[in-house]
C-alpha positions in Angstrom: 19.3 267.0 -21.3 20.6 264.2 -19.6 24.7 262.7 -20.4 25.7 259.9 -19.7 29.4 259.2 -17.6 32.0 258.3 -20.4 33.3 255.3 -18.6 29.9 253.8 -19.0 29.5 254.8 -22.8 32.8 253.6 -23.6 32.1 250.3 -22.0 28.7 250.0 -23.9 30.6 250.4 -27.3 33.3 247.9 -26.1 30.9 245.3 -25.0 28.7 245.9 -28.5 31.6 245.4 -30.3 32.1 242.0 -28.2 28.7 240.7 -28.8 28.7 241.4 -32.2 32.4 240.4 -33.1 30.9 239.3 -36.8 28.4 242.0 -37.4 26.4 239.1 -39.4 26.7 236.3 -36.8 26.2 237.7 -32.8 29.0 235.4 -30.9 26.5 234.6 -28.4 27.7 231.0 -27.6 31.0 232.6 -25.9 28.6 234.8 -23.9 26.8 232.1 -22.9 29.6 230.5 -21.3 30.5 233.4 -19.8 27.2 233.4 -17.9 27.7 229.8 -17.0 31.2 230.2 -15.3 29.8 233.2 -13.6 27.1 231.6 -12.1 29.0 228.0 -11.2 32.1 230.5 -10.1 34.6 227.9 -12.0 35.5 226.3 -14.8 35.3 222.9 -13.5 31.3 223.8 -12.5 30.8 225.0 -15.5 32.3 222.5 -17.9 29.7 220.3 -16.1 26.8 222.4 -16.6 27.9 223.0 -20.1 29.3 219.6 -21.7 32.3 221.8 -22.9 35.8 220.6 -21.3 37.3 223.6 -18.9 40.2 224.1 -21.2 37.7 224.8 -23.7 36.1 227.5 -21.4 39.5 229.1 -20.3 40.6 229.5 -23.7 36.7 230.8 -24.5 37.3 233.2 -22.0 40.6 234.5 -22.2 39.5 235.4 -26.0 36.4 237.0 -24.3 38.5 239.5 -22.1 40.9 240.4 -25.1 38.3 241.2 -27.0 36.7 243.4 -24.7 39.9 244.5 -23.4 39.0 244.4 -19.6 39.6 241.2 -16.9 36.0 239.9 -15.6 37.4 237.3 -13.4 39.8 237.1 -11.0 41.7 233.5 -10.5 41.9 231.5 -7.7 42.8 228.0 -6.8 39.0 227.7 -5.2 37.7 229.3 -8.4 36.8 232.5 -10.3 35.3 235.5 -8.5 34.2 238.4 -11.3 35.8 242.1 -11.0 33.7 244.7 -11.0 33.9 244.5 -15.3 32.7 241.1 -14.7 29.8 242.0 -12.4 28.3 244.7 -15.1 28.7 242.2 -17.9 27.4 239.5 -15.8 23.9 241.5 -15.1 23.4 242.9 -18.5 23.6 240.0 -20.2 21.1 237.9 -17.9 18.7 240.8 -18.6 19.9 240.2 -22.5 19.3 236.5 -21.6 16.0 236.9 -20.1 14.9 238.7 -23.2 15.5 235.9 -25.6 14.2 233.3 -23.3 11.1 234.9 -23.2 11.1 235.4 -27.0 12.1 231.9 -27.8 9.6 230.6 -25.6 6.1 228.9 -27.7 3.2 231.3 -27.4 1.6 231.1 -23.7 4.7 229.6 -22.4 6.3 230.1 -18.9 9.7 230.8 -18.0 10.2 230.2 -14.7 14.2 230.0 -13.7 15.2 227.7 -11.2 16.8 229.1 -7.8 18.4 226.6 -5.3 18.0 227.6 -1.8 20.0 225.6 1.5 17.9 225.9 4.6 17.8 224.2 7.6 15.5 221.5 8.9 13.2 224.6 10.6 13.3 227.2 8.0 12.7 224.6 5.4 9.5 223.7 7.0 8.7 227.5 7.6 9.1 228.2 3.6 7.3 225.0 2.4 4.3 225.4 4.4 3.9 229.2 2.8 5.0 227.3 -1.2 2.8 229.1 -2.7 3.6 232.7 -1.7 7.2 232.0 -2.4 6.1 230.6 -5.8 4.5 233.9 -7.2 0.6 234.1 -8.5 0.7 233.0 -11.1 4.0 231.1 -10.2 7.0 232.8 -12.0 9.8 230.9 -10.4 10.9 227.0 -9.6 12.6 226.3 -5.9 15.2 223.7 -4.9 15.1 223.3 -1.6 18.8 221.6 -0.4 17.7 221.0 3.5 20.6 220.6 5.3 22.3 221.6 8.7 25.5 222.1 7.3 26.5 225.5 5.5 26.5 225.0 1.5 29.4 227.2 -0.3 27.4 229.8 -2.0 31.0 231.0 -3.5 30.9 228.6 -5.8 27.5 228.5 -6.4 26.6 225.4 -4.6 23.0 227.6 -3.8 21.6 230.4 -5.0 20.2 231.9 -1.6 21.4 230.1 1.6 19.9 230.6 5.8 22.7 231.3 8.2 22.7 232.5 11.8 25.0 234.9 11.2 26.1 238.3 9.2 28.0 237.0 6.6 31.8 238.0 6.6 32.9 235.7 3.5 34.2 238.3 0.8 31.7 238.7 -2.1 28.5 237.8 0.2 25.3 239.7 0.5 23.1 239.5 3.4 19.9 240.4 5.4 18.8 240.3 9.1 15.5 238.3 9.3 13.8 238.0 13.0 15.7 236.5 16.0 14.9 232.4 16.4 14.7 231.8 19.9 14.1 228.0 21.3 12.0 226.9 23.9 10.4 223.2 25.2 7.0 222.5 23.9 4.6 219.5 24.4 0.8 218.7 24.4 -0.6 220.0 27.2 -1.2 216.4 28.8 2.4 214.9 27.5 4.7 213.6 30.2 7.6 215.1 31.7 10.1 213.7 29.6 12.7 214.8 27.4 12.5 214.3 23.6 16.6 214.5 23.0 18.2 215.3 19.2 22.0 213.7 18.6 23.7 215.8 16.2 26.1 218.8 15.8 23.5 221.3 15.7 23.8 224.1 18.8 20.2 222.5 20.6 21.4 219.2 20.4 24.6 220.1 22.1 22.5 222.1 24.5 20.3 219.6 25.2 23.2 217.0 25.4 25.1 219.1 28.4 21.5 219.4 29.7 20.2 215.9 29.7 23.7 214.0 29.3 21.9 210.5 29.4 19.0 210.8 31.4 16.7 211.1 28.3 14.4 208.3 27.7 13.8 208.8 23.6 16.5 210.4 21.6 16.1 210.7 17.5 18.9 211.8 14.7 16.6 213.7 12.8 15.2 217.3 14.6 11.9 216.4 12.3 11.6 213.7 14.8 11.3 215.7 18.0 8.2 217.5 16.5 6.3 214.3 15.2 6.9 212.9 18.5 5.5 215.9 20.6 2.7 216.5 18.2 2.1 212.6 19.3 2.2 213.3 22.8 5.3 211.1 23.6 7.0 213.9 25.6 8.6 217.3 25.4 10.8 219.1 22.3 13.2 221.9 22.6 11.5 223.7 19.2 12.1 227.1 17.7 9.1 229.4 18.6 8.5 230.3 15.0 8.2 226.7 13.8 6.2 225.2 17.9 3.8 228.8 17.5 2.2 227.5 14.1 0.9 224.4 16.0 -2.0 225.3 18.3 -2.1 221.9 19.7 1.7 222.4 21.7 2.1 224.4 24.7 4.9 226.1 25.8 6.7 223.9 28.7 9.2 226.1 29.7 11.0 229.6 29.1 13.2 230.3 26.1 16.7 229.1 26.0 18.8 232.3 26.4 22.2 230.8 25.0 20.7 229.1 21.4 18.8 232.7 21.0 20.8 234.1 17.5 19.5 236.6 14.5 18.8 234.7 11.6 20.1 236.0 8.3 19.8 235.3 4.3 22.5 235.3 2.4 23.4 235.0 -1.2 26.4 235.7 -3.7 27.2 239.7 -4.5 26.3 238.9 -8.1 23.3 236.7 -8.0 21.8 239.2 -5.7 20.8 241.2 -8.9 19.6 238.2 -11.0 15.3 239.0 -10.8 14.1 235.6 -9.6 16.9 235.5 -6.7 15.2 239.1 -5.7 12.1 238.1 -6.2 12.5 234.5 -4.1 14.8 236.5 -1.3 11.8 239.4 -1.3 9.4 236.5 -0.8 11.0 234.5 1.6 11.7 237.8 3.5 8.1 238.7 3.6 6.8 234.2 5.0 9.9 234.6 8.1 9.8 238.4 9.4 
């Protein structure tokens, strides 16, 4: 026969005792927020998402921890990051949650949670051109794609699952390696010599920048731009290899660039890591960029 540790029996019959404070009426509204501050990692965050005003919430809360006699966040000035109390509560109710959202759903209904994801120009395009084997057949999740070059603050919940270029050190951040991005110069195979320059604060345009300094004859804001314009013929990109090697029409103009070479890696919050539609889009997106 199988027993079970006592610290996790004893925190089962604390927690029941929580969510059923008034064994006739479940308090599930001051779980609820719970969830909410968990996920916005705030009170601020969540007093948006909610409509309820954050002294409303910290009071909510407070009254949540005495009753079940444990601390399940930890207070900052940037916001609330859960203990390890915190973490457990936080994934057994969204399984609790899922439950009921499935059960209050109309018969034949689909509940697909939303994830937000911030990518990069390239990646973006990557995971949009494979939508629907991100999406799930039949699709079981919605995507927000937030395409930007700089980093969103996944602390705080900005984005569910974010794209950087390197391991993440942040406390409370989960990550994992994807393939090394490499950038090369691509063009059609009859396209002038001439260089297609990108001004921004990305690491290619600052390579390209020392490279060309002025001598380039087109140069764009957008690194969209300097794909459209080789796919036109109008001269030659510096374009990551995974994004130039989907278009047969380009040809490679050059060797890689050694110094913008860099693993790529996805990243997401220690507790939304556990949440199933952020597995399933990570294990997804995993699968379109290795």
């Amino acid at each position: 026969m199988r027993f079970l540790p006592a610290c996790w029996v004893a925190w089962n019959e604390t927690f029941c005792k929580a969510l059923f404070m008034n064994e006739k009426n479940p308090n599930w509204e001051d779980l609820h927020l719970f969830l909410s501050i968990a996920r916005e990692g705030g009170l601020s965050a969540a007093a948006r998402a909610t409509g309820r005003s954050a002294a409303t919430l910290g009071r909510k809360t407070l009254a949540l921890e005495r009753a079940l006699g444990r601390d399940l966040f930890i207070r900052h000035d940037r916001g609330y990051e859960l203990t390890e109390d915190g973490r457990r509560l936080l994934q057994d109710l969204s399984d609790v949650e899922a439950r009921i959202n499935r059960l209050a759903q109309p018969l034949g209904a689909a509940v697909r949670p939303l994830v937000k994801v911030s990518a990069g120009t390239w990646t973006s395009l990557a995971l949009l051109n494979r939508l629907d084997d991100l999406l799930g057949d039949p699709p079981d999740i919605r995507l927000r794609f937030v395409s930007a070059e700089q980093v969103l603050d996944l602390q705080h919940r900005e984005v569910a699952i974010g794209f950087r270029n390197q391991r993440p050190t942040t406390d409370g951040l989960a990550g994992r390696r994807l393939s090394r991005v490499e950038f090369a110069p691509y063009g059609l195979p009859d396209a002038p010599e001439r260089w297609i320059k990108v001004v921004g604060d990305t690491p290619s345009a600052r390579w390209l920048d020392k490279t060309l300094g002025n001598d380039a004859l087109c140069e764009v804001n957008a690194p969209r731009n300097r794909l459209e314009l080789a796919l036109a013929g109008m001269g030659i990109a510096l374009l990551p290899t995974f994004i130039a090697e989907t278009y047969p029409q380009l040809a490679r103009k050059g060797p890689a660039v050694p110094e913008l070479a860099h693993d790529q890696w996805i990243v997401t919050h220690q507790d939304d890591r556990h949440l199933p539609e952020v597995r399933r889009a990570i294990d997804r997106m995993c699968a379109v960029l290795q």
